[in-house]
PyMOL Python script that loads the backbone (N, CA, C, O; Angstrom):
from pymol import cmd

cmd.read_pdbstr("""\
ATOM      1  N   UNK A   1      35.748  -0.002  -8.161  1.00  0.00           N
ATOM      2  CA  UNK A   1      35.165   1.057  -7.350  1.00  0.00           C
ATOM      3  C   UNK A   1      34.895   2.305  -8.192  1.00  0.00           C
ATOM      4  O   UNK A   1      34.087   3.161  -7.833  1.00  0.00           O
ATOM      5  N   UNK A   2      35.563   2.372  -9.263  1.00  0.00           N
ATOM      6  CA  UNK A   2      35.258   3.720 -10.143  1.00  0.00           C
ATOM      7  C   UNK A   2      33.730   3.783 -10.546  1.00  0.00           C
ATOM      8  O   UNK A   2      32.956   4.724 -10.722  1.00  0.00           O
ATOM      9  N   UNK A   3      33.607   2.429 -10.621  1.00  0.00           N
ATOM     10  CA  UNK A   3      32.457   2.618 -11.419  1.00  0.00           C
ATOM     11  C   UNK A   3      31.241   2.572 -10.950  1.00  0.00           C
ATOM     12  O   UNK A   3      30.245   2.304 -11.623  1.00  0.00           O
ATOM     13  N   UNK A   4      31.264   2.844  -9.709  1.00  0.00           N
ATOM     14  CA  UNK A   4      30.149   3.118  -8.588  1.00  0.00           C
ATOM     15  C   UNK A   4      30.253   4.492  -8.952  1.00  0.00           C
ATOM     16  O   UNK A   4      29.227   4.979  -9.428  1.00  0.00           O
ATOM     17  N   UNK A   5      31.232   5.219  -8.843  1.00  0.00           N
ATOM     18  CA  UNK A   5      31.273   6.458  -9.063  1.00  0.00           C
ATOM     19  C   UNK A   5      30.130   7.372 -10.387  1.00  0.00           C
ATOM     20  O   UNK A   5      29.538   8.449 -10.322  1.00  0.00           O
ATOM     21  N   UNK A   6      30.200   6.575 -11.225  1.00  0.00           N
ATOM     22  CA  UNK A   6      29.041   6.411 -12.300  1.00  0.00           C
ATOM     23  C   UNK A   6      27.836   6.002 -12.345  1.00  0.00           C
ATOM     24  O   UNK A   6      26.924   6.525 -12.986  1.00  0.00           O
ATOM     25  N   UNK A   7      27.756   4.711 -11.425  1.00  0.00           N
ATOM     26  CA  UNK A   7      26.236   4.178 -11.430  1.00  0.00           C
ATOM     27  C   UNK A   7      25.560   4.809 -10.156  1.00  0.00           C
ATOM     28  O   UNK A   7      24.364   4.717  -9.883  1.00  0.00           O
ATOM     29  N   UNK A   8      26.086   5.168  -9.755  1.00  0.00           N
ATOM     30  CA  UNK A   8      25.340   5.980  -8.317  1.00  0.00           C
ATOM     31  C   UNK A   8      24.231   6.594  -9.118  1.00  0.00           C
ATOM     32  O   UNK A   8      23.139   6.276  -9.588  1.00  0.00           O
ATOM     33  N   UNK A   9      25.508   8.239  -9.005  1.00  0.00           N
ATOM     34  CA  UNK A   9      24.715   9.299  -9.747  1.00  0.00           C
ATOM     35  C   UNK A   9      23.574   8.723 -10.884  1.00  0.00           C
ATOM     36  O   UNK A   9      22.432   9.181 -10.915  1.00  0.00           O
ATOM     37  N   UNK A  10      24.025   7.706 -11.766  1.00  0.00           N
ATOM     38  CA  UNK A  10      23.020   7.599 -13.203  1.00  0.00           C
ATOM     39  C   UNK A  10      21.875   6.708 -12.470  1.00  0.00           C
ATOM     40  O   UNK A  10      20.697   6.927 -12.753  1.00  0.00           O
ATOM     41  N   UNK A  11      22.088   6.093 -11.893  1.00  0.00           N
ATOM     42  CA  UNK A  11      20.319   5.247 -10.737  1.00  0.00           C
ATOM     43  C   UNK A  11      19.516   6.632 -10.032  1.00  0.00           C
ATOM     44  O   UNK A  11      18.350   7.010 -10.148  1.00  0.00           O
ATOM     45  N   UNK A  12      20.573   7.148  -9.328  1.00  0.00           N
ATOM     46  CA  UNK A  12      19.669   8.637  -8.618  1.00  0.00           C
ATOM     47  C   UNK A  12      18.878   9.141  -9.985  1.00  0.00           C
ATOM     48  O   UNK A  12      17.665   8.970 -10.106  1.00  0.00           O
ATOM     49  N   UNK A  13      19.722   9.806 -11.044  1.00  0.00           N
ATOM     50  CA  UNK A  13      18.710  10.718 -11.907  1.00  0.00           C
ATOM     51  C   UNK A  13      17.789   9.780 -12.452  1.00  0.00           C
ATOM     52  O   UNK A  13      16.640  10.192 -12.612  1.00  0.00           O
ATOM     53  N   UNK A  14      18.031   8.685 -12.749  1.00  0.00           N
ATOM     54  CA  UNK A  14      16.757   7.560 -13.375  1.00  0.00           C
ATOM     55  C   UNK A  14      15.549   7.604 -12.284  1.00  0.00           C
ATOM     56  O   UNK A  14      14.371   7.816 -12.573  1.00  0.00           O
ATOM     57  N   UNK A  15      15.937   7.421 -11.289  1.00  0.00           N
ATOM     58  CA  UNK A  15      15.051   7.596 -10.152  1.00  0.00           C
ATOM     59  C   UNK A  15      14.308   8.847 -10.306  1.00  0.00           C
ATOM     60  O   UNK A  15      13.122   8.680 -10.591  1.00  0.00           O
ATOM     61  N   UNK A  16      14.654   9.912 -10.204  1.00  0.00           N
ATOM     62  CA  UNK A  16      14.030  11.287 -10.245  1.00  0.00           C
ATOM     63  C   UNK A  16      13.743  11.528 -11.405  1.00  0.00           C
ATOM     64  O   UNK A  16      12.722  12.216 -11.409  1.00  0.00           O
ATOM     65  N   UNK A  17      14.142  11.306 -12.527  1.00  0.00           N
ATOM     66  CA  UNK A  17      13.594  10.979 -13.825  1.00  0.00           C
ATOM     67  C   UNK A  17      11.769  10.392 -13.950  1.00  0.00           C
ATOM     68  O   UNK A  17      10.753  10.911 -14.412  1.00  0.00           O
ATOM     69  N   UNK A  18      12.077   9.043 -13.258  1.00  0.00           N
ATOM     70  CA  UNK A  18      10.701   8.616 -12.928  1.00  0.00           C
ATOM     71  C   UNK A  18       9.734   9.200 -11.865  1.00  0.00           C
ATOM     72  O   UNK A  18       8.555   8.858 -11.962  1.00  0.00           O
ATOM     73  N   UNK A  19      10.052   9.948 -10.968  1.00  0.00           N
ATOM     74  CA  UNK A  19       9.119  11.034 -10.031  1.00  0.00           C
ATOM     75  C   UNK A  19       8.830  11.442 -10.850  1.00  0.00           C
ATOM     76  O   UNK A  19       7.688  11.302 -11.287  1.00  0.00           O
ATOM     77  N   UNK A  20       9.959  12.293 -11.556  1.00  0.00           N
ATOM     78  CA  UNK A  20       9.072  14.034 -12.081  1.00  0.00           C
ATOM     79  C   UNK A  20       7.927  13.375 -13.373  1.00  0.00           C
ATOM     80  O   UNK A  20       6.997  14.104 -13.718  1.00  0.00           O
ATOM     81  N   UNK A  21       8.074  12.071 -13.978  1.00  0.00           N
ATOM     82  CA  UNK A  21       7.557  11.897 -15.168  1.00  0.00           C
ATOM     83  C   UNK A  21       5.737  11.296 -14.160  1.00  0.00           C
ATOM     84  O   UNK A  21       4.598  11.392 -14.618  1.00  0.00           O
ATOM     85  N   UNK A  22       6.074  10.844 -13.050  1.00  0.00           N
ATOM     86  CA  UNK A  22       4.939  10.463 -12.016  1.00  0.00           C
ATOM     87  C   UNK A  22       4.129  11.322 -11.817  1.00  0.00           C
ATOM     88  O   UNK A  22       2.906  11.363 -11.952  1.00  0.00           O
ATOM     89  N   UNK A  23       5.202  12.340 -11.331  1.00  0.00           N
ATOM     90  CA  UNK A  23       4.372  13.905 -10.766  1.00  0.00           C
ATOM     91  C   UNK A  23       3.638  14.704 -12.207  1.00  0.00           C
ATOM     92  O   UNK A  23       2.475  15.108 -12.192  1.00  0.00           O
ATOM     93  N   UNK A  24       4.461  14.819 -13.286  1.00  0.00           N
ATOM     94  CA  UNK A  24       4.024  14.964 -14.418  1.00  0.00           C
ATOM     95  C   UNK A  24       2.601  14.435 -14.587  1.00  0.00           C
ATOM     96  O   UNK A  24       1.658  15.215 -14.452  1.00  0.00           O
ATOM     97  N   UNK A  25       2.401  13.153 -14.874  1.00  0.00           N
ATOM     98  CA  UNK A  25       0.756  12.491 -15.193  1.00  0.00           C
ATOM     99  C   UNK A  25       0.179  12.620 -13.955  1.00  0.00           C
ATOM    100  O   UNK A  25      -1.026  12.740 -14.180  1.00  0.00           O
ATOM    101  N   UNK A  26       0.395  12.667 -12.621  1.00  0.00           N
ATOM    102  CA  UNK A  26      -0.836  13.402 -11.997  1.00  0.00           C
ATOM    103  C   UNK A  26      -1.191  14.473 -12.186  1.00  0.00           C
ATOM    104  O   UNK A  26      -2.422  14.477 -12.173  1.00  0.00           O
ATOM    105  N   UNK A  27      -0.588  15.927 -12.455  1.00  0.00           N
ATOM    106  CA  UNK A  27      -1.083  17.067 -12.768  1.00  0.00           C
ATOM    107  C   UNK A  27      -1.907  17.093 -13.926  1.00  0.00           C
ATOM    108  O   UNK A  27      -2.973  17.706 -13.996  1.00  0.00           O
ATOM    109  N   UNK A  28      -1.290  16.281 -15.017  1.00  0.00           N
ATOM    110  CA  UNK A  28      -1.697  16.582 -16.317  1.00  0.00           C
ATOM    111  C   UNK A  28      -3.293  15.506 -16.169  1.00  0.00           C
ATOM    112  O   UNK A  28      -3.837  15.069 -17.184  1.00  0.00           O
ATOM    113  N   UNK A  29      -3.651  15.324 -15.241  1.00  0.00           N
ATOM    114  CA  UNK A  29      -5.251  14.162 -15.193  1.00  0.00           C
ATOM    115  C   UNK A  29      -5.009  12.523 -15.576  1.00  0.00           C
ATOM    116  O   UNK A  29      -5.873  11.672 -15.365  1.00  0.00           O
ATOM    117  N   UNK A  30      -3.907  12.280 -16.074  1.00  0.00           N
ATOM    118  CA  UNK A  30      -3.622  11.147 -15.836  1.00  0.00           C
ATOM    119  C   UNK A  30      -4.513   9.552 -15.493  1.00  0.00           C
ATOM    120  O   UNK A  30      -4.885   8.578 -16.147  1.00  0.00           O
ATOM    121  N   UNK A  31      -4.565  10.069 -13.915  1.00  0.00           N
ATOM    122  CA  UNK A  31      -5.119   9.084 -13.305  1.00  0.00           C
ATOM    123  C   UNK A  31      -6.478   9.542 -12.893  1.00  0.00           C
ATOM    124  O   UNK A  31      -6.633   9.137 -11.741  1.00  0.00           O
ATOM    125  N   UNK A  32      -7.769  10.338 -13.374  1.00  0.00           N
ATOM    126  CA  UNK A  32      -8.340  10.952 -12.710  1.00  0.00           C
ATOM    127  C   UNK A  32      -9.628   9.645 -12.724  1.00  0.00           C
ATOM    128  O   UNK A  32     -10.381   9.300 -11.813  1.00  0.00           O
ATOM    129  N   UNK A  33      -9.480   9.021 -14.420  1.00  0.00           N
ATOM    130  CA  UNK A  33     -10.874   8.472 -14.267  1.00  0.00           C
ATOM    131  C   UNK A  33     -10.575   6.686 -14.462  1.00  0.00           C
ATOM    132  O   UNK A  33     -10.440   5.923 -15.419  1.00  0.00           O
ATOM    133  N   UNK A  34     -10.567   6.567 -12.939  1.00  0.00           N
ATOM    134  CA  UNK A  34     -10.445   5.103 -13.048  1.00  0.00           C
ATOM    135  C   UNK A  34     -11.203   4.058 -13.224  1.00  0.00           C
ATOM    136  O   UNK A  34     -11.085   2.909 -13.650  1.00  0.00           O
ATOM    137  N   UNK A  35     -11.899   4.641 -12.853  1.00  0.00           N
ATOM    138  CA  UNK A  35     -13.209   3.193 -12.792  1.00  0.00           C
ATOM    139  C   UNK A  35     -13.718   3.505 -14.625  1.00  0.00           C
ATOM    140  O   UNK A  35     -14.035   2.539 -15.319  1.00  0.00           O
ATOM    141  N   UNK A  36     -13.724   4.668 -15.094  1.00  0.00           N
ATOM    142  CA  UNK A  36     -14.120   4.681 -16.306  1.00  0.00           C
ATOM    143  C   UNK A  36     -13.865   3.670 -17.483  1.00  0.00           C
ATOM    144  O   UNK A  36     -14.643   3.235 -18.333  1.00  0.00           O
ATOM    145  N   UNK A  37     -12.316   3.397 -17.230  1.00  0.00           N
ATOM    146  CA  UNK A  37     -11.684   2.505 -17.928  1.00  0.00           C
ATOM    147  C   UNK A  37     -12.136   1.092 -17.698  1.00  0.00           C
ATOM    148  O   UNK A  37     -12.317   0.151 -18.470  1.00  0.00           O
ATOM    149  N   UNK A  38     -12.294   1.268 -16.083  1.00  0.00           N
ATOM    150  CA  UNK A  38     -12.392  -0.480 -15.933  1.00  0.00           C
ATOM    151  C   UNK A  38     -14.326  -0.857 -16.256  1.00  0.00           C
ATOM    152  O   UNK A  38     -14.829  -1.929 -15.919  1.00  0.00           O
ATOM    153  N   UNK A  39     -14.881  -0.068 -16.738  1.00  0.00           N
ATOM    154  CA  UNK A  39     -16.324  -0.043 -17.332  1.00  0.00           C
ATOM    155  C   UNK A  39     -16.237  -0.412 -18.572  1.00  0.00           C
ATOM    156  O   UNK A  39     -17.027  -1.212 -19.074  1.00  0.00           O
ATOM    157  N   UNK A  40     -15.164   0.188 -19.267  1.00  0.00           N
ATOM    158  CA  UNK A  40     -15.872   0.591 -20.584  1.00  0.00           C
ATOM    159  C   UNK A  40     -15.331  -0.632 -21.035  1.00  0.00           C
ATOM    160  O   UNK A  40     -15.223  -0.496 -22.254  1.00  0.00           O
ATOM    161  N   UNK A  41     -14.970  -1.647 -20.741  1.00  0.00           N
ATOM    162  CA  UNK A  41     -13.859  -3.140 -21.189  1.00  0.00           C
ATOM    163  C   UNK A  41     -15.569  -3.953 -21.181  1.00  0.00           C
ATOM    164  O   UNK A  41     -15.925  -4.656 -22.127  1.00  0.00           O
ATOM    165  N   UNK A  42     -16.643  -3.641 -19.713  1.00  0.00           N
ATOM    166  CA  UNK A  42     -17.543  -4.467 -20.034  1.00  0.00           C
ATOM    167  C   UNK A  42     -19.002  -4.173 -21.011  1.00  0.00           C
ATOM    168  O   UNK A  42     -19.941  -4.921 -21.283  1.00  0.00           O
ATOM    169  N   UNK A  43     -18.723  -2.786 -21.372  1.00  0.00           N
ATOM    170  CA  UNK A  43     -19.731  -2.183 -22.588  1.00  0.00           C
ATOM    171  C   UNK A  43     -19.837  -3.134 -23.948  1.00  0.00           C
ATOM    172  O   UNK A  43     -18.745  -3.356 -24.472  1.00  0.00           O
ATOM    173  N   UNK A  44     -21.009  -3.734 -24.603  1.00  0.00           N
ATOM    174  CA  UNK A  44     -20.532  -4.357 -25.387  1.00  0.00           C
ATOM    175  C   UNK A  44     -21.285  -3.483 -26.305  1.00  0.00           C
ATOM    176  O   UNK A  44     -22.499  -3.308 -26.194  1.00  0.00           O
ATOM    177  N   UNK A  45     -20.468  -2.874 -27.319  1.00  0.00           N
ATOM    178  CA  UNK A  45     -20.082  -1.971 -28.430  1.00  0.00           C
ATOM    179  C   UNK A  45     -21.002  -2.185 -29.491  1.00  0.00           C
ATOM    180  O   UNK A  45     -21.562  -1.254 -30.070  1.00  0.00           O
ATOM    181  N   UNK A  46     -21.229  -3.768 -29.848  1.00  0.00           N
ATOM    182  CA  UNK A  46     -22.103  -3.864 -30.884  1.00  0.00           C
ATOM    183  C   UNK A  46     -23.979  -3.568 -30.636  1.00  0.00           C
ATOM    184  O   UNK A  46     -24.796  -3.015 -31.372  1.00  0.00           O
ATOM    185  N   UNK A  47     -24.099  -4.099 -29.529  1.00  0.00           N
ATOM    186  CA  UNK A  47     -25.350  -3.763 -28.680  1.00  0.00           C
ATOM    187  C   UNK A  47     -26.219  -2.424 -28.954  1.00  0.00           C
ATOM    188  O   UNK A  47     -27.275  -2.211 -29.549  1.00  0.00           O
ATOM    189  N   UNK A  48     -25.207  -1.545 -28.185  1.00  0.00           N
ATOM    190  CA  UNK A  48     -25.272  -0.390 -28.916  1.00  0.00           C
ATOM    191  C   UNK A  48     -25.523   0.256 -30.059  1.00  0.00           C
ATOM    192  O   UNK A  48     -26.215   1.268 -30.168  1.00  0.00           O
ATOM    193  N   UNK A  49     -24.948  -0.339 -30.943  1.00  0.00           N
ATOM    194  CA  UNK A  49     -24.606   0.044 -32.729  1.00  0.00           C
ATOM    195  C   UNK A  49     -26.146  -0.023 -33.150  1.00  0.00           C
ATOM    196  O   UNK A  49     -26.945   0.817 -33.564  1.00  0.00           O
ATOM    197  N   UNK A  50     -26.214  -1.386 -32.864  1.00  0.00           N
ATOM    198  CA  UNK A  50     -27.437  -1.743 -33.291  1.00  0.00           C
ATOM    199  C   UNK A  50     -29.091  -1.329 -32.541  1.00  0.00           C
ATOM    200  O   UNK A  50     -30.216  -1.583 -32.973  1.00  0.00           O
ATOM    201  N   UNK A  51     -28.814  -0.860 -31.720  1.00  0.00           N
ATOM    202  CA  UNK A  51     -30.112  -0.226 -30.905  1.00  0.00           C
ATOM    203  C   UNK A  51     -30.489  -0.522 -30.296  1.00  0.00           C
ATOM    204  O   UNK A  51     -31.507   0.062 -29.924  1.00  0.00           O
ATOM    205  N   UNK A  52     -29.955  -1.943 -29.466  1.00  0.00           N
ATOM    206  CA  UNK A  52     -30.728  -2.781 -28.797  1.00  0.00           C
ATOM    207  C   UNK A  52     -30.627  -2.376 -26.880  1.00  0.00           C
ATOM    208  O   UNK A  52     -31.275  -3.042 -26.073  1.00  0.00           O
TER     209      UNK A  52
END
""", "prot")
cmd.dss("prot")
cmd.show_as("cartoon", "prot")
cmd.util.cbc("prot")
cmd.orient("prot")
């Protein structure tokens, strides 16, 4: 039983650990441009290069 006494508290701050680091990358833009990413996977790079 002691050692609930320990893992409590250390799961809670891991927990809030991971909010504030959540809340963190939404402010900082993070997540702003989603679809951007899922575009640029079908751009094909060489196409481009070359002029076509």
């Amino acid at each position: 039983m002691n050692i609930l006494g320990f893992l409590i508290p250390l799961a809670l701050l891991m927990g809030l650990t991971g909010l504030g680091a959540f809340f963190w990358a939404m402010r900082s833009g993070q997540f702003e441009d989603l679809d951007g990413a899922a575009n640029r996977i079908l751009i094909d790079e060489d196409e481009e290069a070359n002029g076509q």
